[in-house]
Structure formats: C-alpha cells, structure tokens
C-alpha positions as CSV (number, residue, x, y, z in Angstrom):
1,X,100.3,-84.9,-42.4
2,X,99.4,-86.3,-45.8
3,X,98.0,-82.2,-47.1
4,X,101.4,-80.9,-45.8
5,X,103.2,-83.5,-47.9
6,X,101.0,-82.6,-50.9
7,X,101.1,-79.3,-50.3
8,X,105.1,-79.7,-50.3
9,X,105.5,-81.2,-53.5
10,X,102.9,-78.8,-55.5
11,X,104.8,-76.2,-54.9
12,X,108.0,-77.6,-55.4
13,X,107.2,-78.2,-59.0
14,X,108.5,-75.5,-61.8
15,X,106.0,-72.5,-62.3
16,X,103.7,-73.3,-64.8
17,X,102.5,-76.5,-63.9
18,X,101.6,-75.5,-60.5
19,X,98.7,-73.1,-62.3
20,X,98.0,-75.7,-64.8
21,X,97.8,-78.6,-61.7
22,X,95.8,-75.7,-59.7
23,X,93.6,-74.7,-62.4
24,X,92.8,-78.5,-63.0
25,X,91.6,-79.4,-59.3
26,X,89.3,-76.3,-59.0
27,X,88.2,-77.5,-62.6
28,X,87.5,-80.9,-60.9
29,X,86.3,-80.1,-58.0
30,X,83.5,-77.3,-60.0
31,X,82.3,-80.5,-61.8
32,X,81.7,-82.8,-58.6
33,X,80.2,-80.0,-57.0
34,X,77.6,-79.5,-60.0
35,X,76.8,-83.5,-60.6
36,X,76.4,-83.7,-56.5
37,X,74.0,-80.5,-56.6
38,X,72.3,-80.3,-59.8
39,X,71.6,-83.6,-61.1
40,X,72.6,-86.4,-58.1
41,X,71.0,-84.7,-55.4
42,X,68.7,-80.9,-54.8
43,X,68.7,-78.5,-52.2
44,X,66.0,-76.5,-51.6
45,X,64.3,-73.9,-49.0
46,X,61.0,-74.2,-47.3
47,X,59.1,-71.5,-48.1
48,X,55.4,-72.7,-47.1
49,X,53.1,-74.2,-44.2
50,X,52.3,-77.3,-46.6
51,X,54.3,-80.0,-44.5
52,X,54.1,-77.9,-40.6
53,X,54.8,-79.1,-38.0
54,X,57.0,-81.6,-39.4
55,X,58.7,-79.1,-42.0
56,X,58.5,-75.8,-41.1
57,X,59.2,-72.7,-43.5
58,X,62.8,-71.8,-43.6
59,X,64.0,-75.6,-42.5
60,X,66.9,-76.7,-45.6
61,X,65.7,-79.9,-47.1
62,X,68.2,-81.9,-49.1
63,X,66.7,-84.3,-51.9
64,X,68.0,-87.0,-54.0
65,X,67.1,-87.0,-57.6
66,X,68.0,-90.5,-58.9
67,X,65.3,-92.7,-57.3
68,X,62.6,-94.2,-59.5
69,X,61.1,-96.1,-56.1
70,X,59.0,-94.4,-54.1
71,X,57.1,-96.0,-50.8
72,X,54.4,-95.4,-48.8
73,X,55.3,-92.2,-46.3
74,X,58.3,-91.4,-48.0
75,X,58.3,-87.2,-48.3
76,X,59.0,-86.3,-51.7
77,X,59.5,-82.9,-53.3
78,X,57.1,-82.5,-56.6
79,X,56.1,-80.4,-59.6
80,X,53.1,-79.5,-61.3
81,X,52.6,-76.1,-63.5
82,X,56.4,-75.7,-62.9
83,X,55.5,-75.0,-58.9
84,X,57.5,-77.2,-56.5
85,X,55.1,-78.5,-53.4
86,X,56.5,-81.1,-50.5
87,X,54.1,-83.8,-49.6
88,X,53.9,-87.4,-48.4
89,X,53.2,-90.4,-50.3
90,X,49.8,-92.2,-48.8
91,X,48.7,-94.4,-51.9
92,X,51.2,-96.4,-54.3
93,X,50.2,-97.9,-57.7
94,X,47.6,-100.2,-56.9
95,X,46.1,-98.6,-54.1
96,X,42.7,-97.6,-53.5
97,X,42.4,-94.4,-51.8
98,X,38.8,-92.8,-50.6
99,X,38.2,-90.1,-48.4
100,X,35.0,-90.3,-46.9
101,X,32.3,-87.5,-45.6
102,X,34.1,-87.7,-42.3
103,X,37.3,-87.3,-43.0
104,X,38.6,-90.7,-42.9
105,X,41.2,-91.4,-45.2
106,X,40.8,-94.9,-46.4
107,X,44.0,-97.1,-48.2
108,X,42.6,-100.7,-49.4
109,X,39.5,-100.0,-47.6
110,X,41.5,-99.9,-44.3
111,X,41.6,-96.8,-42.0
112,X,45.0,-95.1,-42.5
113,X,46.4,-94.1,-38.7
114,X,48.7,-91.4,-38.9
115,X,50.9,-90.8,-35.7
116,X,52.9,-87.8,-37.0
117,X,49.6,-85.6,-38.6
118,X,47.9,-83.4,-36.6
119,X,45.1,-82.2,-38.8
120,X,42.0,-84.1,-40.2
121,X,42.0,-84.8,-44.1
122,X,39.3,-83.4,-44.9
123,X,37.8,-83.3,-48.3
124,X,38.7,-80.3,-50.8
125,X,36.0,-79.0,-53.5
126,X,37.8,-80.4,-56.7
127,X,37.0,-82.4,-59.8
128,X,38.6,-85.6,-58.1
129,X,35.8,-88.0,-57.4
130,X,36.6,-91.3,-54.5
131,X,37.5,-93.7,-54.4
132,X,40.5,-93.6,-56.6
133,X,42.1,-96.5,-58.0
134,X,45.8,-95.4,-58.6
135,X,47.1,-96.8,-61.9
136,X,50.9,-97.6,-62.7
137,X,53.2,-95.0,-62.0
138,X,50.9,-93.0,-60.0
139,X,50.9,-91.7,-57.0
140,X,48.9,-89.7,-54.0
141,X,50.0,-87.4,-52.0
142,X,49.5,-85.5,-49.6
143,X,50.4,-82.7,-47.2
144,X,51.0,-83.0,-43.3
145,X,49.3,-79.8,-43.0
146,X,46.2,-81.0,-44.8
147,X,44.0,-77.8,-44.4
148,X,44.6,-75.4,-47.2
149,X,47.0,-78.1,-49.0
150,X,47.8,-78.1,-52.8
151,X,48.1,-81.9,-52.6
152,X,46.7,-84.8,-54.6
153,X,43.1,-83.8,-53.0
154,X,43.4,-80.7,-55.2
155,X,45.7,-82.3,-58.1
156,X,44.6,-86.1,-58.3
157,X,46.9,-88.5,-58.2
158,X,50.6,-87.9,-59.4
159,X,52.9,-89.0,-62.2
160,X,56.3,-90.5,-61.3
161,X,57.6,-87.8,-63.9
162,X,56.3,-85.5,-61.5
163,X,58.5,-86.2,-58.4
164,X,62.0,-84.7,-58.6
165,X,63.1,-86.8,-56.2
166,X,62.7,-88.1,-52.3
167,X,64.1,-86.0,-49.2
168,X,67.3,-87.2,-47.8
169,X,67.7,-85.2,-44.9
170,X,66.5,-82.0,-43.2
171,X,68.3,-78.8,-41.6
172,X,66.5,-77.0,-39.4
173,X,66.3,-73.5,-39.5
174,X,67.2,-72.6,-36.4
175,X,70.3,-74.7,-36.6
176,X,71.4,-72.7,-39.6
C-alpha cells in the first residue's frame, strides 16, 4: 500500500524532477550496496577442500569485515602472499599450542577435543618449531581438513592484520 502511494506521487511530480529524484535513489542505493559489500561485509566462493566437510567447494560464504575480536573456533577468512585461505581459530593470544609426535593438538597443555573434525592434525614439515607461545595479536589456525592444509602448521601463527574478517553465514551450493 505504502509503494503504490509512493509510486503515485513520483510520478505525479513535473518531468525533470522525477529523473533527478530517480537518478538520486539508484545513486543511493549504488552506495549502500558498495559500503554493505566492499568494506562492511565480503562475499566470497569456496574454491578448495581446506575446510571439507564442514565447507565444501562451491558453498557462498558471507564475511564481516569490521571485527577486531576474534575467539576460539570462530572460522575466519585470511591472507598471506595476497592468497585468501578459510580456517579456524584453535589458539588466541596467550595460548600455548603444541602438536605432539602423535598428533595431539595440545591448547594450555590440555588435549583439544574436536567434535566437528574428522581428520588427525598431524604435523607438517615446516620451520615452525612446538610448542608455540602465541604473542599479542596472534593467532593459530587451522584447517578442518587438516591433511594437505595451508594453515598455521605451514604459516606459523597469524597476524590480526591478516584476517579480513569472520564468517557470518554460509550458502550452500546446492541451495544456490
């Protein structure tokens, strides 16, 4: 009722202001649209295993940008060498993380259980050395699919500059 009323009086106006007033909301609405999508929040398309079988290739994930918190098992979205990679956050500044022979991954010195991974965190031939003590604004991540993961196992721990931001929500592909 209240868009036919609108709709009534825009056009009910004299000629030229009905461009100007047109031209004006698709000038306004362009701008929300860009500070929603390019600096408030980030879309982006799986296009890797890294975060399977929680995050499959092809699912839609929808980030937000603004957050300079981030928590324990919080998926972020993060870039090193200007390469975007999905993980999970496992340690917080302050944390001591070790992964030992076995592939226990230790947070405090307790044994982290994971309900929602499906894959041993195995150890990955790098220059990082355990146990790592994670110093302000640092974080480690890492990937549900933790065989063949570019993750803080490969990386060492991550900046806060790093992390573009924290996923929001998730749209599958198949839903697409």
């Amino acid at each position: 009722m209240l868009l036919s009323i609108y709709l009534a009086r825009l056009f009910y106006m004299k000629g030229d202001n009905i461009i100007k007033i047109i031209i004006k909301k698709i000038l306004l609405i362009t701008i929300i649209i860009y500070l929603s999508f390019y600096i408030i929040f980030g879309v982006k398309r799986v296009d890797n295993h890294l975060m399977k079988p929680n995050i499959n290739p092809g699912d839609l994930i929808i980030y937000y940008r603004l957050d300079n918190e981030y928590y324990s098992e919080e998926v972020i979205i993060f870039q090193i060498d200007n390469k975007e990679y999905l993980g999970r956050i496992i340690g917080i500044p302050g944390d001591k993380i070790e992964i030992t022979d076995d592939s226990k991954l230790l947070i405090n010195d307790s044994l982290l259980n994971e309900d929602n991974i499906y894959y041993e965190t195995y150890m990955i031939e790098s220059n990082i050395k355990y146990p790592i003590y994670l110093k302000d604004n640092e974080y480690f991540i890492l990937s549900d699919n933790r065989i063949n993961s570019y993750d803080s196992r490969y990386f060492g721990p991550i900046n806060q500059t790093n992390i573009k931001g924290n996923i929001i929500s998730l749209i599958r592909k198949n839903n697409i």
